[in-house]
TIFI-832489 format. One line per field, with one value per residue: residue number from 0; x, y, z of N, C-alpha, C in turn. Coordinates in steps of 0.001 Angstrom, whole numbers, plus 500000, padded with zeros to 6 digits. Atoms other than C-alpha are relative to their C-alpha. Example, Ala and Ser with C-alpha at 12.3 -4.5 7.8 and 13.67 -1.06 7.14 Angstrom:
BEGIN
seq <- (0;1)
n.X <- (500890;499180)
n.Y <- (498810;498810)
n.Z <- (500000;499940)
ca.X <- (512300;513670)
ca.Y <- (495500;498940)
ca.Z <- (507800;507140)
c.X <- (500900;499230)
c.Y <- (501200;501090)
c.Z <- (500000;500730)
***
This chain:
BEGIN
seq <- (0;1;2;3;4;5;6;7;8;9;10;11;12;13;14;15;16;17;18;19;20;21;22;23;24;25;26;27;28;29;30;31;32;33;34;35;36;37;38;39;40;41;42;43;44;45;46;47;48;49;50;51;52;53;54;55;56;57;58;59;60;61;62;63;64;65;66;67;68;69;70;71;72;73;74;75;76;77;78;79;80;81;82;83;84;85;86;87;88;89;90;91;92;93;94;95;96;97;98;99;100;101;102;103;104;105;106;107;108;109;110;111;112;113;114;115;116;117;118;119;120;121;122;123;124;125;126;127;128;129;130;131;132;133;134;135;136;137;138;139;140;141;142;143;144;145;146;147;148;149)
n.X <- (498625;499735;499584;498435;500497;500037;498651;498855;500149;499812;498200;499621;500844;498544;499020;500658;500393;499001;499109;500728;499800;498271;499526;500534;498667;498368;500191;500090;498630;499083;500047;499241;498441;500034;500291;499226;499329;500040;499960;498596;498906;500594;499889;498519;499801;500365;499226;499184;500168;499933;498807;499582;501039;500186;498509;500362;501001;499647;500113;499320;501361;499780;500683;499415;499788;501445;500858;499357;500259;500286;500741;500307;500804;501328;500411;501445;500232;501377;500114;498798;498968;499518;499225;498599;498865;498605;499084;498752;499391;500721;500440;501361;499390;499612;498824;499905;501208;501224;500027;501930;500050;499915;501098;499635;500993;499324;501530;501109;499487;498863;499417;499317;499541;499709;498780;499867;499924;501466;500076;501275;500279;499652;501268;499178;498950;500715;499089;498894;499221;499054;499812;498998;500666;499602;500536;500092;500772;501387;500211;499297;499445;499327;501291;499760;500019;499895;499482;499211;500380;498978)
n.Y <- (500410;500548;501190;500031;499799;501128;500824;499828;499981;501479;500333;499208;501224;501144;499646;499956;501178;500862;499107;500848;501400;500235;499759;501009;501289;499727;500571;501495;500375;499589;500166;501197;499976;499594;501102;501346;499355;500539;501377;500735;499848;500465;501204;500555;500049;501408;501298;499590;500452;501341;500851;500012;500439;501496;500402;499581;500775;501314;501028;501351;501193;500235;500712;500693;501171;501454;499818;499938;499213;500846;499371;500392;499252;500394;500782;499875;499650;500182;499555;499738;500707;499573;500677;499374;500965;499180;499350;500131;498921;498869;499378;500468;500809;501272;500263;501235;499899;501198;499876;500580;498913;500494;499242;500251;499890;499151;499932;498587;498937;499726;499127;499857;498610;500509;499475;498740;499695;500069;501127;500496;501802;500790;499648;499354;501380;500496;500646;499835;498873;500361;499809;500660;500083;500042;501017;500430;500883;500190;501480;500607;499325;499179;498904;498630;498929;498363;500131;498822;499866;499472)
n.Z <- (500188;501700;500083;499568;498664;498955;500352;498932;498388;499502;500149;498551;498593;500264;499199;498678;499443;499780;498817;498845;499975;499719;498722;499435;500664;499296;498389;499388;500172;498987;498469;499920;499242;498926;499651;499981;499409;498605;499861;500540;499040;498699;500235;499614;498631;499118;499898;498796;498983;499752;500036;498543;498703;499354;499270;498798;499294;499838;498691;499765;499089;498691;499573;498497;499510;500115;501431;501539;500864;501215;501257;500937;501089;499914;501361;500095;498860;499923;498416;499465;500602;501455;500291;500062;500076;499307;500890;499228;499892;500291;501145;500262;500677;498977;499877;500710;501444;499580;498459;499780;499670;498719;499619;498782;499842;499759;498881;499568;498819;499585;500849;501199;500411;501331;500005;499599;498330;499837;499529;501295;499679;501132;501076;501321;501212;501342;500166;500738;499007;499074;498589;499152;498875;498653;499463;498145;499255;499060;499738;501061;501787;500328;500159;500642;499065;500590;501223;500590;501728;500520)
ca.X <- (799542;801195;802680;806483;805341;804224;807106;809409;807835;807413;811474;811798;809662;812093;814999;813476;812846;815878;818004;815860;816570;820790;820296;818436;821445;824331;822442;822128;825948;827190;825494;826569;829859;829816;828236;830793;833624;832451;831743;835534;837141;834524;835778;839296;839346;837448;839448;842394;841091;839983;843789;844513;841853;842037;846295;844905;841817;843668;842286;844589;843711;844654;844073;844320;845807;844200;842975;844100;843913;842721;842817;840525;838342;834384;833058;829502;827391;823887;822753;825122;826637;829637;831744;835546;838746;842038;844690;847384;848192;846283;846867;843734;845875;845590;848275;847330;845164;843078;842414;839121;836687;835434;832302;831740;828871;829339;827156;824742;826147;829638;831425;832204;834717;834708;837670;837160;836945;832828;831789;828492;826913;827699;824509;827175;829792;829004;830829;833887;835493;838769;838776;840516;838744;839442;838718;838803;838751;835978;836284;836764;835765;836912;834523;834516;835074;835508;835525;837914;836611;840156)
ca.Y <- (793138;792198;789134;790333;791475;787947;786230;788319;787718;783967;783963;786096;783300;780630;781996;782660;779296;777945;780190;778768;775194;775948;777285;774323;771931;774771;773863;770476;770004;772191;770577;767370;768245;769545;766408;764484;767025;766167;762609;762076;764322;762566;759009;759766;761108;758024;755784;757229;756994;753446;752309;753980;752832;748658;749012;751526;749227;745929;743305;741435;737835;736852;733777;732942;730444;726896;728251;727828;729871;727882;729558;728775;729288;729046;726583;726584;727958;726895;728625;728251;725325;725997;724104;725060;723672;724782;727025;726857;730316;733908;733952;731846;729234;725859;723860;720671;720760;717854;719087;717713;720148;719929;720965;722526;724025;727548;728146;730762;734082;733605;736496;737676;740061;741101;743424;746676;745557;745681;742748;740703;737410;734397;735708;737962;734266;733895;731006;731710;734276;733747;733228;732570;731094;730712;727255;725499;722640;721839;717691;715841;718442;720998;724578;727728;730663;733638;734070;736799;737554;737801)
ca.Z <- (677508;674044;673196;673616;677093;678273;676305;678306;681602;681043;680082;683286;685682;683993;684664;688304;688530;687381;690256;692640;691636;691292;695032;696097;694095;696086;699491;699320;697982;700673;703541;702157;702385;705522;706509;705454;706675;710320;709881;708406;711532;713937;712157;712835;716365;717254;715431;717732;720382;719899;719314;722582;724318;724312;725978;728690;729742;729825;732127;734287;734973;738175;739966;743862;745841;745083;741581;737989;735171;731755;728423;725985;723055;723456;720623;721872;724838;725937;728773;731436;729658;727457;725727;725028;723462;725705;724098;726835;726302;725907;722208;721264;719256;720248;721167;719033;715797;717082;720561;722230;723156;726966;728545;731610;733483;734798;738535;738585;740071;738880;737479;733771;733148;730145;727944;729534;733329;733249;735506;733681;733708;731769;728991;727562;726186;722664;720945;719129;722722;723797;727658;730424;733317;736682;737817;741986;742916;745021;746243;743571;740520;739232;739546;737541;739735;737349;733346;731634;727946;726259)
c.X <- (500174;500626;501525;500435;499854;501106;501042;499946;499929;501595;500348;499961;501096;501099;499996;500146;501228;501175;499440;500639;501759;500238;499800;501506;501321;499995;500633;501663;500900;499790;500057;501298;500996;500138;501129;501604;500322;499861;501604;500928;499271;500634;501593;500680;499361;500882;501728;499583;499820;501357;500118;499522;500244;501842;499668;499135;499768;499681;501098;499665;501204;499036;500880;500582;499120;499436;500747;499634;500161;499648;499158;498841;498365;499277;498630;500146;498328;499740;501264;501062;501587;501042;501779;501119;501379;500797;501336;500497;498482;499704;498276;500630;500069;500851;500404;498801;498614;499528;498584;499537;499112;498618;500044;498405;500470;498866;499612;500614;501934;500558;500576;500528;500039;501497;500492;499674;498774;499829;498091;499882;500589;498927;501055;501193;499084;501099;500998;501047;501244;499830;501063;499149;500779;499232;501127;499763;499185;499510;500557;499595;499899;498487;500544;499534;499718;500018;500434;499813;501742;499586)
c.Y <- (499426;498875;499850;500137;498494;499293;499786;499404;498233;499647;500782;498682;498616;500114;500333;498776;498804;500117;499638;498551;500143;500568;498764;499204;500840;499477;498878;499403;500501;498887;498452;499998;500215;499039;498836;500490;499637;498645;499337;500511;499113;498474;500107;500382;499054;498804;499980;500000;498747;499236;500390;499292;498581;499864;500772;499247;498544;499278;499197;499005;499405;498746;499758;499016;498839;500158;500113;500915;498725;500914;499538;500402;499133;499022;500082;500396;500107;500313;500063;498981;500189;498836;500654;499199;501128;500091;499842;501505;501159;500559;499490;499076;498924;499388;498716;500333;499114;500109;499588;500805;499385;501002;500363;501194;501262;500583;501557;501070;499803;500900;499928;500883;500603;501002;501152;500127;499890;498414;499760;498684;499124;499698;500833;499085;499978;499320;501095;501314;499351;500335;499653;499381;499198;498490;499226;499088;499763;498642;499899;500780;501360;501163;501025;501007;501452;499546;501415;499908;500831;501236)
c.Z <- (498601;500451;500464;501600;500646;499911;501025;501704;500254;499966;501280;501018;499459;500810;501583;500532;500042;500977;500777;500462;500096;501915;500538;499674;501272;501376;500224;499986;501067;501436;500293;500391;501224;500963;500398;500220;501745;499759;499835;501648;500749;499898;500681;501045;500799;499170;500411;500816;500289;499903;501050;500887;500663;501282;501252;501107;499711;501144;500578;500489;500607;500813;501688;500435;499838;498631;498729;498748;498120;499128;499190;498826;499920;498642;499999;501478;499838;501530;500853;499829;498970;499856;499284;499594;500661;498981;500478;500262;499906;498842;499045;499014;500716;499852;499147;499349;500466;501781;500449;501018;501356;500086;501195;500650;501113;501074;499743;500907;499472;498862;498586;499452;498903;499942;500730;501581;500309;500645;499413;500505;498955;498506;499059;499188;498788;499528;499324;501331;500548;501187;500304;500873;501002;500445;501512;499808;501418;500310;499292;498852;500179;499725;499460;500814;499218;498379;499810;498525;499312;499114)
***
């Protein structure tokens, strides 16, 4: 082989090599885009559905004869202890700036609804949840029957 001979064939294997590498670059750009084609419709038929979703699978809280319904907002929760300042209402606004927050001790076994109707223990309160809870008297104090995770 002569010299113009390999020249050519190494400027051949180049160019070879660089058509290789612009397929590799068309792949990867396509199947990014692709990527991110489905991720954008998948983002925005779930974030329609999630506005529908919380007004369809509204809890109602409901309390029996003999039982009260107390809104309020969780401040802390230690085990089945929690502590809570009342709101008065369902929006989670309390009714006085300086409100004093109340403890109360929540028996073993008693229901926690949460937003979507799922019934749970009192392991799923983490501070800061608007409730409601359902409290009985029972003698002289006052017992927690049910919690509703606003």
């Amino acid at each position: 082989m002569d010299e113009k001979t390999i020249i050519r064939e190494q400027e051949r294997l180049a160019r070879e090599k660089k058509r290789q590498k612009n397929r590799r670059k068309r792949r990867l750009a396509a199947v990014a885009a692709a990527a991110l084609l489905i991720g954008a419709a998948w983002y925005i038929g779930w974030g329609r559905k999630m506005e529908i979703q919380p007004e369809q699978t509204a809890v109602e809280v409901t309390a029996q004869t003999g039982q009260e319904i107390v809104y309020a907002i969780l401040t802390g929760v230690k085990g089945n202890e929690i502590t809570y300042t009342e709101t008065g209402e369902e929006t989670g606004q309390t009714q006085e700036p300086a409100q004093q927050e109340q403890t109360a001790l929540i028996p073993v076994g008693t229901e926690v609804v949460t937003r979507l109707g799922t019934v749970t223990t009192f392991s799923r309160l983490a501070a800061g949840d608007n409730v409601a809870l359902i409290t009985q008297e029972d003698g002289e104090e006052t017992v927690i029957v049910r919690v509703y995770i606003l």
